[in-house]
N, C-alpha and C positions, 0 to 999 in steps of 0.2 A: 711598820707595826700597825696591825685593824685596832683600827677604834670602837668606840661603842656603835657609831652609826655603821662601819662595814660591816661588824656582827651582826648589826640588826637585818642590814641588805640581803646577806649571805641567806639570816635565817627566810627572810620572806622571798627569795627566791626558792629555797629547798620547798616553804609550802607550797609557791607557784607551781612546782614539779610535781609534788605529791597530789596537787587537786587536777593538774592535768592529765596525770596515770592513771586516773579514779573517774574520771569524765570518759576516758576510751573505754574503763571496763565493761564489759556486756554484762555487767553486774548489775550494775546502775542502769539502764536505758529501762528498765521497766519500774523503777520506782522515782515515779515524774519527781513528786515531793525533795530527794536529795538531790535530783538532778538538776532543780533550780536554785538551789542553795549553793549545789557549785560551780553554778552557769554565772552566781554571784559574786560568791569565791573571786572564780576564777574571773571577772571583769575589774575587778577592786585590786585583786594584786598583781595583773599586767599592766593598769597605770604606773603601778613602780619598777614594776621587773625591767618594761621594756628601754625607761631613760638609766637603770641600773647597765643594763648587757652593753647600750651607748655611753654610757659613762665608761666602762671597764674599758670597751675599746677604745676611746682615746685615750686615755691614760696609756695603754699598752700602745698608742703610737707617738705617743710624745714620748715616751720613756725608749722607742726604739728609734727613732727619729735623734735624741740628744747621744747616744751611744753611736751613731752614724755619723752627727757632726764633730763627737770626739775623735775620732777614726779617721774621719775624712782632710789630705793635707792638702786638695785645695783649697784655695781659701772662698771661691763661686761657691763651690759644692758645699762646703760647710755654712755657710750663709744661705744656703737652700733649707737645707736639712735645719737649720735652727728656726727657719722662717716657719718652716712645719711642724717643730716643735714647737714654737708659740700660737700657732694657731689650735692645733691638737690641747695643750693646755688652757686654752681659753674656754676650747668646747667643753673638757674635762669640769672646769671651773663653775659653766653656766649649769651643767648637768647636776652636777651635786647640790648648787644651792637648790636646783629645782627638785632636788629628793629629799632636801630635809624640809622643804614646804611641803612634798607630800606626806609626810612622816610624824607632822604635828596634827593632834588630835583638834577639828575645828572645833572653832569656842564658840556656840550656840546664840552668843549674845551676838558676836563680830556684825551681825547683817542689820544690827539692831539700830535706831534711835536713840539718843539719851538724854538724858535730862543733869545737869548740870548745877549743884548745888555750891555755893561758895558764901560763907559763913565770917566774921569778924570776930577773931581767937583774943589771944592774952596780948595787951597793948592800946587798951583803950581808943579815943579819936583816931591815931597811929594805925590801929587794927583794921577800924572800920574804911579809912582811905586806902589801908592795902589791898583789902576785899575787894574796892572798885576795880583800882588796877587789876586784881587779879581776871576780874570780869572784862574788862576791857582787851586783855594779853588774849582772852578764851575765845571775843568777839571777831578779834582780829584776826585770827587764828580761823577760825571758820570763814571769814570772808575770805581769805587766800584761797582756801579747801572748797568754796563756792557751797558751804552746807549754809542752808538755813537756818537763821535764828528766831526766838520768839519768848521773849521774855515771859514767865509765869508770875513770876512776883518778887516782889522787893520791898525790902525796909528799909529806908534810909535813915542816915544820921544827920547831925549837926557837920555843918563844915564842906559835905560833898560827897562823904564816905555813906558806906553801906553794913547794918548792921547782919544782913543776906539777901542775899539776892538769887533767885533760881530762874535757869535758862533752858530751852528746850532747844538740843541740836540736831536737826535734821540733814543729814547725807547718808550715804553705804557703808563707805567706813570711818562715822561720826566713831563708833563704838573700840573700834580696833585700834584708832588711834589717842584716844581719849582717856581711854581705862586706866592708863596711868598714871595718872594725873591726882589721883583720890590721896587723900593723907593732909597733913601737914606743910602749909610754907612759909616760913621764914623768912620777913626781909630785916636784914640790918642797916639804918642809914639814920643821920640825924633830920628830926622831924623838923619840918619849917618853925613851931614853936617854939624851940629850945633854943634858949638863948644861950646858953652856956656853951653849944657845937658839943653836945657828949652824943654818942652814939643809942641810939637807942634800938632794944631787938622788938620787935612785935609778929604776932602771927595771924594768919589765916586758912581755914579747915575749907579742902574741897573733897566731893563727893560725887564720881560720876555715876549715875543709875542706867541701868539698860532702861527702853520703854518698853515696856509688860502689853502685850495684846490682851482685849480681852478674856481669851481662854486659856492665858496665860495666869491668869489668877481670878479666883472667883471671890467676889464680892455681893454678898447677899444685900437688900437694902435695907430689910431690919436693924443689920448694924451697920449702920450708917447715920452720924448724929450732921447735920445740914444746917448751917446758920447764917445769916447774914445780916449786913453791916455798910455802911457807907464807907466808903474808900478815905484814907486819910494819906497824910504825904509827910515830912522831916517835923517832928516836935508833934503829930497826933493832929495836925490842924486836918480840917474837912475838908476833900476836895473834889466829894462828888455831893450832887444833893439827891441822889437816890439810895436804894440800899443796894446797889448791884456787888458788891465786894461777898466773898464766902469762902464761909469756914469750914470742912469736911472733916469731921473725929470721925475714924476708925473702930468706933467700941473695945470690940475684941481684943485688939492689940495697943490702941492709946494713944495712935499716928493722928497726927492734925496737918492737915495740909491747908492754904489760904491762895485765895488768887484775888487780883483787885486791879488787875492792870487795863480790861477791858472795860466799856461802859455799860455792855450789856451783862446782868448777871448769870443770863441762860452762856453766853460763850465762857464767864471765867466758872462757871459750875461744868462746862464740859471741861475747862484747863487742869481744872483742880481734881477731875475726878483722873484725867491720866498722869497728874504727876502724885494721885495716891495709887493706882495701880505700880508704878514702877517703884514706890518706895517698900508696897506689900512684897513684892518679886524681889527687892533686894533683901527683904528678911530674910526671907523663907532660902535665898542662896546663901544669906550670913552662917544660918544655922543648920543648911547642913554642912557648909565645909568647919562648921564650930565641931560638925561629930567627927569628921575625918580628921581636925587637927595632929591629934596625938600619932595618926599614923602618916600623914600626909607630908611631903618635903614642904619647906620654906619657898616660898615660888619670887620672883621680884616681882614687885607691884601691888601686894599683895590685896592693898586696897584698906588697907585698917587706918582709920582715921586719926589714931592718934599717933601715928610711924610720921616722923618726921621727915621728908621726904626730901625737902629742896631749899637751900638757901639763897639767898637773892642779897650780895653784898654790895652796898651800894658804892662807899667808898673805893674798894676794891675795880667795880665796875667789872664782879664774875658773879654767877651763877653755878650752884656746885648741886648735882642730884649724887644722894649721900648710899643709895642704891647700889647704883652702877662706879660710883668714884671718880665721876666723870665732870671736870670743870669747866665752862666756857668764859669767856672775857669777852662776849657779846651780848652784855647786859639789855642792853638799850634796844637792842635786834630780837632779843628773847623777850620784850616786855610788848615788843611791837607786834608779835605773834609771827615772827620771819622765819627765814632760814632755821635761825640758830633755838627756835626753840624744837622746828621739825629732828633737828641734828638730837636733843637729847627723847625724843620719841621714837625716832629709828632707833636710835641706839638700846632703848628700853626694850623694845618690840624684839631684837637683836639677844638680850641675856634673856628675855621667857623664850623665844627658839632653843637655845642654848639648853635652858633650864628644861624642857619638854622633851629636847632629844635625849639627854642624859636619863631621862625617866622610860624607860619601854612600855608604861601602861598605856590601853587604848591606842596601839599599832594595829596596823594591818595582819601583823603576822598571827596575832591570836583569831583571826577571825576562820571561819567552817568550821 
């Protein structure tokens, strides 16, 4: 039974024929203009055709391969034939993931930088110590991945905790792996205060932003309100004696960004000016996919802050992303930024595949 992706293959080979019967015509050789749009064409949809025509054929020799080892009553020769059916299947195997990666439309941000917001939700003291953690899981997590970090700014609380804190994370694919992460998380565990051992839930809101180049988004300096402020640290105490700390209001829009982690004001005035560039770019992407809504599928990840995303049970010692339905019992591994939180980011990465190939817009096949 063809699935949606063979339909799809089928159809972008039929184009590949049609733009290459159109390329021989002596129709075309004198009108240069379409003859480079299907010199185009035709380069974009032999990336896929040609691991499609390799794909089909191993498939058609593992499938005549395993009917050979059916057949076959020695038992050398059938152990031949089957060895070449798993090999033939493996090829089959590596071929097709590699067409549904060509098949997803790329995500303009993936190449991107991000900036890393992580905020102290409903739970008071509780909240504010999750937030660290959370910060800490994201830290770690990058140090594995060798991306760089660079703290922009933080609030802290009483106790240890953090009422937000914003990160800047630099590698290739800080963004690809990252993007899912926005929403809602959840930990349930009894607070070290509680005397009584009752369970308590509290939360914390993150928010991954691509970094906005500058012609990425235009910011005039008329609106732009610029203030600043001596740095303070837990309870407002002072702990710079200059005024290098700054405030950037976005007029127009009402966005206040703050940086205060550097000594010099000229460096946290350039931190603060690119984590209000990326918060501008995450608008202006809010609202247009707010216009597409109504018509647009449900995608995972979707990135809405208040979707509740990931539970973090302490007692239990799992973690469950409520997305995908996928639980792990390697709390302490996921908090450590290991393996097992990489395991529920492939596995994310895994259902928007899914979710993109089921969708045919922005295929190859519509394109000349």
């Amino acid at each position: 039974m063809a699935t949606s992706l063979d339909t799809r293959l089928t159809e972008i080979e039929a184009r590949f024929q049609a733009v290459s019967d159109e390329l021989a015509s002596p129709d075309v050789v004198n009108d240069q203009e379409r003859m480079r749009d299907l010199g185009r064409s035709f380069a974009e949809l032999q990336e896929i055709v040609q691991p499609y025509r390799e794909y089909r054929q191993a498939s058609a020799q593992a499938e005549e391969a395993r009917q050979m080892e059916a057949a076959e009553s020695e038992p050398e020769m059938a152990a031949y034939f089957r060895d070449e059916a798993d090999r033939a299947e493996e090829r089959a195997a590596e071929l097709r993931g590699r067409l549904e990666l060509l098949l997803i439309p790329k995500d303009p941000n993936d190449g991107k930088n991000v900036i890393v917001e992580i905020r102290a939700g409903a739970g008071g003291q509780e909240a504010a110590l999750w937030a660290a953690e959370l910060f800490e899981m994201y830290r770690r997590l990058a140090e594995r991945h060798r991306w760089r970090t660079e703290v922009l700014s933080t609030s802290e609380s009483e106790g240890g905790g953090v009422k937000e804190v914003v990160m800047e994370v630099r590698g290739a694919d800080a963004n690809a792996r990252l993007k899912h992460e926005s929403g809602v998380h959840r930990v349930q565990r009894v607070p070290v205060t509680e005397s009584q051992g009752r369970l308590h839930t509290s939360t914390a809101t993150v928010a991954v932003l691509p970094e906005a180049e500058e012609v990425d988004v235009e910011i005039r300096p008329e609106d732009l309100q610029i203030d600043v402020y001596r740095s303070s640290g837990p309870g407002g105490q002072s702990v710079n004696t200059t005024d290098s700390a700054v405030r950037i209001t976005h007029k127009p829009t009402g966005i206040k960004v703050a940086c205060q982690e550097e000594r010099s004001q000229l460096q946290n005035r350039e931190k603060a000016m690119r984590y209000l560039r990326a918060r501008l770019l995450q608008r202006a992407q809010d609202e247009a996919q707010a216009k597409e809504a109504a018509s647009r599928r449900s995608q995972v990840g979707s990135g809405e802050r208040a979707e509740k995303i990931r539970t973090y049970n302490f007692p239990d010692g799992r973690v469950t992303d409520h997305r995908i339905k996928h639980t792990s019992h390697r709390l302490q591994d996921v908090l450590l930024g290991g393996e097992a939180l990489d395991e529920f980011v492939d596995l994310l990465r895994s259902a928007e595949r899914a979710d993109q190939l089921a969708t045919p817009e922005g295929s190859p096949d519509a394109k000349g």
